[in-house]
N, CA, C and O atoms as a printed pandas DataFrame, in Angstrom:
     atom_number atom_name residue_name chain_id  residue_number  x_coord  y_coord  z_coord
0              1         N          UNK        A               1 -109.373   45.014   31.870
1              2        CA          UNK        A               1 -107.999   44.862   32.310
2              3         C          UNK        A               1 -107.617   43.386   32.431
3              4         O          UNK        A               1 -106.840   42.913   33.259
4              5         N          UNK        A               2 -108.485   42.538   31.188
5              6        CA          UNK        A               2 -107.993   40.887   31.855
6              7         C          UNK        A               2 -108.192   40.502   30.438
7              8         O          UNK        A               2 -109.076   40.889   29.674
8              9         N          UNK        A               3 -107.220   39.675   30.216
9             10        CA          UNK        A               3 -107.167   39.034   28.829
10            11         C          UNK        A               3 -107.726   37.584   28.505
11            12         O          UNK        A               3 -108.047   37.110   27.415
12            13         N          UNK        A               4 -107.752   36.944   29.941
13            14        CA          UNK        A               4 -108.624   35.606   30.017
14            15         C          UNK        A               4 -109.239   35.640   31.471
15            16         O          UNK        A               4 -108.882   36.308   32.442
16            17         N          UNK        A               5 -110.229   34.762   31.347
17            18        CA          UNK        A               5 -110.528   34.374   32.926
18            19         C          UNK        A               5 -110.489   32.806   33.063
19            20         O          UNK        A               5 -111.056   32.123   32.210
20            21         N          UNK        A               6 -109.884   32.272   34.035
21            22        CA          UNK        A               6 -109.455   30.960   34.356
22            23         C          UNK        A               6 -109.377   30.577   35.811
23            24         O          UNK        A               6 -109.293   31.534   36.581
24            25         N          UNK        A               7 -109.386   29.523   36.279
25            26        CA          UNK        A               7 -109.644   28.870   37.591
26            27         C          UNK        A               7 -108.619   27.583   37.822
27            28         O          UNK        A               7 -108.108   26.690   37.147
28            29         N          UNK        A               8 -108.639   28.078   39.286
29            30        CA          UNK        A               8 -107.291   26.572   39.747
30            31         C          UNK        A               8 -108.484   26.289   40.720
31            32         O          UNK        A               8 -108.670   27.046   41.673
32            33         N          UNK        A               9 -109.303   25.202   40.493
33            34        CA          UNK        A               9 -110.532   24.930   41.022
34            35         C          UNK        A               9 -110.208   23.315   41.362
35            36         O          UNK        A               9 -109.877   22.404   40.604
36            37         N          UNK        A              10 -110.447   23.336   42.872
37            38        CA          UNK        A              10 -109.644   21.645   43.730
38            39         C          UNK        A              10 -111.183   21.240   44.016
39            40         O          UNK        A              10 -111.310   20.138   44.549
40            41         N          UNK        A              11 -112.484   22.021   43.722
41            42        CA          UNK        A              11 -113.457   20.720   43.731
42            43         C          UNK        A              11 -114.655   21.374   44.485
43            44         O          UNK        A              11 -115.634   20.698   44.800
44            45         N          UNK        A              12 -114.558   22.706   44.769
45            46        CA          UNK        A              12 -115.407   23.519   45.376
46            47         C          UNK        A              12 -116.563   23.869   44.159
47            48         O          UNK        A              12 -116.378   23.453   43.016
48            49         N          UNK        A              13 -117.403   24.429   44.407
49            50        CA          UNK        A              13 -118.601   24.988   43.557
50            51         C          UNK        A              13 -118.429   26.295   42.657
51            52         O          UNK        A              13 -119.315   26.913   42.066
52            53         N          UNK        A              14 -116.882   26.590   42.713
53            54        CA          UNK        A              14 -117.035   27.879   42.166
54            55         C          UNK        A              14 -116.291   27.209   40.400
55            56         O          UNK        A              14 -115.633   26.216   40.089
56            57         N          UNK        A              15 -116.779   28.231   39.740
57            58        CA          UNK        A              15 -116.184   27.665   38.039
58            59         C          UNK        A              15 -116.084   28.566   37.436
59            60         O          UNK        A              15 -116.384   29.654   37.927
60            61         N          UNK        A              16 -115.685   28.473   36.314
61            62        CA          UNK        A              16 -115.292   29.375   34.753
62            63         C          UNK        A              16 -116.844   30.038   34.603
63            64         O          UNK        A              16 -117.098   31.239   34.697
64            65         N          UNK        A              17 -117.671   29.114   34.383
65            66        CA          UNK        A              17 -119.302   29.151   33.747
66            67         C          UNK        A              17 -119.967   29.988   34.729
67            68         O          UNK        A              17 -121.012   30.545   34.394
68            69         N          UNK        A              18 -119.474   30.158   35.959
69            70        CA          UNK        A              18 -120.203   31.213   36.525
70            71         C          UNK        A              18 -120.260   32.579   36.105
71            72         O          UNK        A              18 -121.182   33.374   35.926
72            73         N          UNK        A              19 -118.615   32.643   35.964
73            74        CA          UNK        A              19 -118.269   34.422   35.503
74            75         C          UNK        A              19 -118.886   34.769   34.020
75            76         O          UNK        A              19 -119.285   35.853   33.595
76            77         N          UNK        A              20 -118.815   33.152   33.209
77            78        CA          UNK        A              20 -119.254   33.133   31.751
78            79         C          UNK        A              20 -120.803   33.839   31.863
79            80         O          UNK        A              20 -121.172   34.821   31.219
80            81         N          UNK        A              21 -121.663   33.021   32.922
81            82        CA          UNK        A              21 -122.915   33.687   32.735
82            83         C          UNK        A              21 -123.279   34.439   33.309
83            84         O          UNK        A              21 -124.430   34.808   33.078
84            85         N          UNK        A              22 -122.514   35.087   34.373
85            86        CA          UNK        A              22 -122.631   36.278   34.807
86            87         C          UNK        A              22 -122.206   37.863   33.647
87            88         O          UNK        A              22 -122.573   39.038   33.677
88            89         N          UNK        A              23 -121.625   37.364   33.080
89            90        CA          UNK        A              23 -120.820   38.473   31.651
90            91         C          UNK        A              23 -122.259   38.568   30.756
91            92         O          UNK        A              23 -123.121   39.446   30.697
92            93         N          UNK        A              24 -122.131   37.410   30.167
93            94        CA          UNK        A              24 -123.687   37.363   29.660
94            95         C          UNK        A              24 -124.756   38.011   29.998
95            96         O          UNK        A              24 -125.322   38.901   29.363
96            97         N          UNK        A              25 -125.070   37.497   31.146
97            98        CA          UNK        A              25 -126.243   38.242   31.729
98            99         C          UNK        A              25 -126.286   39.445   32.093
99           100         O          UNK        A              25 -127.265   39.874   32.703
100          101         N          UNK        A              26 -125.289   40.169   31.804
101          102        CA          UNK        A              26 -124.958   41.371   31.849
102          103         C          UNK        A              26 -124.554   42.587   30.822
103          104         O          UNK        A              26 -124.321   43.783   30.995
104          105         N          UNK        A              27 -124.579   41.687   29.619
105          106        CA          UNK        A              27 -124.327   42.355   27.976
106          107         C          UNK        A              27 -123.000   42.003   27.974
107          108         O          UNK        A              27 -122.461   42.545   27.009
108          109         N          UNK        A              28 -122.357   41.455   28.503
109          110        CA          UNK        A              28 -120.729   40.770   27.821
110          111         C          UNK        A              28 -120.708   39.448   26.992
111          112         O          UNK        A              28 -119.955   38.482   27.114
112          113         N          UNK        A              29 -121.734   39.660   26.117
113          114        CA          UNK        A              29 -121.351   37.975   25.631
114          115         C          UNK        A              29 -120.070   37.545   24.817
115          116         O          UNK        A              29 -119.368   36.537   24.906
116          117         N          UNK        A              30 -119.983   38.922   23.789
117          118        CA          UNK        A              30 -118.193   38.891   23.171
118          119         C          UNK        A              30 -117.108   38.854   24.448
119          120         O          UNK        A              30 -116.200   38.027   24.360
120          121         N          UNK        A              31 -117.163   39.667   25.565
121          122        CA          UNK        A              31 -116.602   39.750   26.124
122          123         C          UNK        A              31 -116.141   37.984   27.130
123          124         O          UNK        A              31 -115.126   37.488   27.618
124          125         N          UNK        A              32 -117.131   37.728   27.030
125          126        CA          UNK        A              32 -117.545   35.733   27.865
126          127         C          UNK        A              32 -116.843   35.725   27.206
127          128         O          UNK        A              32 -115.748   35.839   27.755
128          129         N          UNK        A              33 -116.714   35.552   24.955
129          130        CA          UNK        A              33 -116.436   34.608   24.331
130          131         C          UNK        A              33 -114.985   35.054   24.359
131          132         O          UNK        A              33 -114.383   34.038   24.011
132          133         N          UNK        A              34 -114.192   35.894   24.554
133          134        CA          UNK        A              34 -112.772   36.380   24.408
134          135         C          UNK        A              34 -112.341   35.805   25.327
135          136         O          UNK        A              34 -111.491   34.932   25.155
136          137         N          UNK        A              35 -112.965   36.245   26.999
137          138        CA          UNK        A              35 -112.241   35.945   27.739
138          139         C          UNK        A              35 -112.297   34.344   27.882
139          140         O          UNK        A              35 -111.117   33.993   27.882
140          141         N          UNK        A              36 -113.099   33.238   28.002
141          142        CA          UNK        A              36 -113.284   31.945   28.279
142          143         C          UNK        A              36 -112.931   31.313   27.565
143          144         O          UNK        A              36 -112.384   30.266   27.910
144          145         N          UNK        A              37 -113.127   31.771   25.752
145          146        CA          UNK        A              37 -112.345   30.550   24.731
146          147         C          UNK        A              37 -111.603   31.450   24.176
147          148         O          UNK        A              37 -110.432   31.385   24.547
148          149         N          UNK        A              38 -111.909   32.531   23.185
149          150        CA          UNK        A              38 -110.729   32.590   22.434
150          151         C          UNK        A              38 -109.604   33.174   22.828
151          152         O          UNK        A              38 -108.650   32.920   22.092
152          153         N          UNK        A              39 -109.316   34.070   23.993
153          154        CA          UNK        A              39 -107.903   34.376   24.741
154          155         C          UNK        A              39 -107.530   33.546   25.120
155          156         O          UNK        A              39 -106.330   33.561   24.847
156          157         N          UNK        A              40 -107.885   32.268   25.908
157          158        CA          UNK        A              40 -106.926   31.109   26.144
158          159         C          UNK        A              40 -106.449   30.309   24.929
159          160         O          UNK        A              40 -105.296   29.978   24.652
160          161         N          UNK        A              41 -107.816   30.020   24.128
161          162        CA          UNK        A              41 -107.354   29.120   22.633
162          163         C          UNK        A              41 -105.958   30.091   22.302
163          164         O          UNK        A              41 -104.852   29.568   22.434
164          165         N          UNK        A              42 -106.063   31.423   21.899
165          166        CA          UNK        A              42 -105.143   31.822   21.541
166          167         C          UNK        A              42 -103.570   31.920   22.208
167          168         O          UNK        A              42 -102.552   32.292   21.626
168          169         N          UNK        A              43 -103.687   31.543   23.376
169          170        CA          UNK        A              43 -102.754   31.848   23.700
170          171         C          UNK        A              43 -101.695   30.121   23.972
171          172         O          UNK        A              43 -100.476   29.967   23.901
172          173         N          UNK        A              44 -102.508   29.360   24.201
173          174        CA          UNK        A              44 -102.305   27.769   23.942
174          175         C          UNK        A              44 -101.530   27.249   22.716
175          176         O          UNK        A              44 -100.712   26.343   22.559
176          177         N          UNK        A              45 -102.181   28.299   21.785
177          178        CA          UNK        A              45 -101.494   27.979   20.520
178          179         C          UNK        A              45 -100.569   28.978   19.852
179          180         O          UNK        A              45 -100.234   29.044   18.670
180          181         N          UNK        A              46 -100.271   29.658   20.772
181          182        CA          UNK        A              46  -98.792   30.660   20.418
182          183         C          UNK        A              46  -99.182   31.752   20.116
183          184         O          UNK        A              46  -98.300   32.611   20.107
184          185         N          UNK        A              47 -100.390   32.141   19.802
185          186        CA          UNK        A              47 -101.292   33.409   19.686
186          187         C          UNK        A              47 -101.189   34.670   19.883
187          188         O          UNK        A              47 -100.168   34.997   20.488
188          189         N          UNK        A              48 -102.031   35.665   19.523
189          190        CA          UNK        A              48 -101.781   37.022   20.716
190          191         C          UNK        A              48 -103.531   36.907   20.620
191          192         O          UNK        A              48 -104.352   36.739   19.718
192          193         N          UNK        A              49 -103.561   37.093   22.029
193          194        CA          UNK        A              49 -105.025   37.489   22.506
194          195         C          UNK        A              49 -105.675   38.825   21.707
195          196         O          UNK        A              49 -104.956   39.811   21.548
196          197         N          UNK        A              50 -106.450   38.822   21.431
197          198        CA          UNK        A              50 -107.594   39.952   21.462
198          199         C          UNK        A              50 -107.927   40.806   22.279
199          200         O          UNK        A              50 -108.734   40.363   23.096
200          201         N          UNK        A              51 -107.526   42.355   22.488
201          202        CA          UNK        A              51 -108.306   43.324   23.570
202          203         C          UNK        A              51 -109.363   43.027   23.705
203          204         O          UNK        A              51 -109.947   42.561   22.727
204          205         N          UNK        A              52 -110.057   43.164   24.954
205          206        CA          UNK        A              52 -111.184   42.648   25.253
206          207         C          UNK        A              52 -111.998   44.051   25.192
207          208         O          UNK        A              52 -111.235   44.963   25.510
208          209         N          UNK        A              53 -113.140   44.459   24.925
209          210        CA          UNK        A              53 -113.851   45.677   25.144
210          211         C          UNK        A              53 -114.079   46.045   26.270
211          212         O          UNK        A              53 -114.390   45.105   27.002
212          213         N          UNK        A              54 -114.066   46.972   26.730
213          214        CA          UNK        A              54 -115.149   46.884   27.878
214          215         C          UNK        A              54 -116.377   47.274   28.022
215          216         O          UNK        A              54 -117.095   47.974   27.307
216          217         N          UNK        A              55 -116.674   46.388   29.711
217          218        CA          UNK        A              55 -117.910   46.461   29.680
218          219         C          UNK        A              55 -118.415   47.021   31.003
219          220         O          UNK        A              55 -118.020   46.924   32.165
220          221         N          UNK        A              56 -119.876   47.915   30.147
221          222        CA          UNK        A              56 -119.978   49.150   31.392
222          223         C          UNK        A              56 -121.064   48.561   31.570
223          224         O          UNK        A              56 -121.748   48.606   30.547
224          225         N          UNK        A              57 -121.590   47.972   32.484
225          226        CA          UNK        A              57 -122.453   47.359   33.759
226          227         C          UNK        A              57 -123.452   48.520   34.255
227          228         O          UNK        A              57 -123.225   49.404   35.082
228          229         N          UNK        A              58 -124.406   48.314   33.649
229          230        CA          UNK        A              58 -125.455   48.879   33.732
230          231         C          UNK        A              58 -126.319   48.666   35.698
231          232         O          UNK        A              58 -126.821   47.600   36.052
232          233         N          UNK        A              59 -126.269   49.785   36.512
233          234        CA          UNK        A              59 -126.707   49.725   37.543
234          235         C          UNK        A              59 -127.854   50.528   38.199
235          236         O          UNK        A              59 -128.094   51.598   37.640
236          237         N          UNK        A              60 -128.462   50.279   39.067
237          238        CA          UNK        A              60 -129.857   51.215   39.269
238          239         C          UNK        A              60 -129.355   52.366   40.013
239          240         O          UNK        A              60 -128.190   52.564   40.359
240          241         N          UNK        A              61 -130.262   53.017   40.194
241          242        CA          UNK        A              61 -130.500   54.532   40.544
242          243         C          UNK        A              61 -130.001   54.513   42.307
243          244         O          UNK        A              61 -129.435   55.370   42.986
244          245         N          UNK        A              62 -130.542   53.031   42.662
245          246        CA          UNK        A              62 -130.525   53.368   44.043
246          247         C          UNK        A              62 -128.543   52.601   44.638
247          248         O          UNK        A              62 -127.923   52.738   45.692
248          249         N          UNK        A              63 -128.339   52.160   43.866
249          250        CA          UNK        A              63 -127.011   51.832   43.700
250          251         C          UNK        A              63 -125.869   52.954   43.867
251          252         O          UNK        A              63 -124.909   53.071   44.628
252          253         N          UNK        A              64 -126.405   53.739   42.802
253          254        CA          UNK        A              64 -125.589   54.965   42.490
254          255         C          UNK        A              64 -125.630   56.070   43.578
255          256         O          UNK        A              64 -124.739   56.860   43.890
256          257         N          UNK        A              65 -126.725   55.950   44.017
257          258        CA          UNK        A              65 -126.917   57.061   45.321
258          259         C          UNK        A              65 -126.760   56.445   46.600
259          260         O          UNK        A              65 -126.754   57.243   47.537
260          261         N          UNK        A              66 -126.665   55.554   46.813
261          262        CA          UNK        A              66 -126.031   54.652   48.003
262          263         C          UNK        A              66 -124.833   54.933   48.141
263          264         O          UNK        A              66 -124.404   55.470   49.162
264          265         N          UNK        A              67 -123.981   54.561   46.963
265          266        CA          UNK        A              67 -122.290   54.826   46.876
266          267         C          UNK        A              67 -121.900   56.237   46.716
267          268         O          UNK        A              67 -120.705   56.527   46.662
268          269         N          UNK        A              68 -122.913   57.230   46.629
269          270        CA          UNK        A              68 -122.701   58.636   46.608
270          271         C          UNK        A              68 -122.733   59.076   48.011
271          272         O          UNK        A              68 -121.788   59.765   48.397
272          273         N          UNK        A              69 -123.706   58.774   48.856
273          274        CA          UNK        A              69 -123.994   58.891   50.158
274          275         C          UNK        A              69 -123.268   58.831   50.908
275          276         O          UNK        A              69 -122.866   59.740   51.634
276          277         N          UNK        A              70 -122.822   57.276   50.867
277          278        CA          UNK        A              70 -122.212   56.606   51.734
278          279         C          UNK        A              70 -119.863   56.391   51.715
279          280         O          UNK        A              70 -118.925   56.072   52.446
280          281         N          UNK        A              71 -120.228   56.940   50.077
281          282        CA          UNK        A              71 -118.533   57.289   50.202
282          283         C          UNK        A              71 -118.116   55.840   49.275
283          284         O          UNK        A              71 -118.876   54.880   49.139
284          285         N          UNK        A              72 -116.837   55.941   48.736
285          286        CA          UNK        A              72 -116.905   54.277   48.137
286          287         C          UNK        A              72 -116.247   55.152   46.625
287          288         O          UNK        A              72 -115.566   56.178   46.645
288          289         N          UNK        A              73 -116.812   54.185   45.084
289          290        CA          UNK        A              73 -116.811   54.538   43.930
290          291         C          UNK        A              73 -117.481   56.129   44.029
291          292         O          UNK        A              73 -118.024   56.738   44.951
292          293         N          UNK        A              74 -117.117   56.529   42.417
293          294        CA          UNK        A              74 -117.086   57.646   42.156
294          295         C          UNK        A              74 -118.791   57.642   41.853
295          296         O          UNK        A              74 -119.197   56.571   41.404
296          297         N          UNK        A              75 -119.615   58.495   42.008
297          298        CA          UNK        A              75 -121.175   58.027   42.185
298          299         C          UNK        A              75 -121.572   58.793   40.282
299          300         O          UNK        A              75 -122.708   58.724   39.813
């Protein structure tokens, strides 16, 4: 549901490259490369962005039955 990811960052520790390698490290690397360069490149230069795929985030067993238990997401 996001066509870029971007930051109004005044000097704190948080950045772009976090979410970049968090996507990554998670099987989004097209998804990093859409959202961080080429949806902004594209859109800088009069563009239309690219749908981004999505990405289903692989989670453990005990995750899933926690949030089943306990109420929350759909388990």
């Amino acid at each position: 549901c996001a066509a870029i990811v971007a930051s109004d960052n005044h000097g704190d520790q948080r950045s772009v490259r976090t979410a970049v390698e968090w996507l990554e490290s998670n099987g989004g690397r097209v998804q990093a490369e859409l959202l961080a360069t080429g949806n902004p490149h594209a859109i800088l230069t009069d563009g239309r962005p690219e749908p981004v795929p999505r990405l289903r985030i692989r989670r453990g067993w005990y995750s899933t039955l926690k949030e089943f238990v306990i109420g929350g997401k759909e388990a």
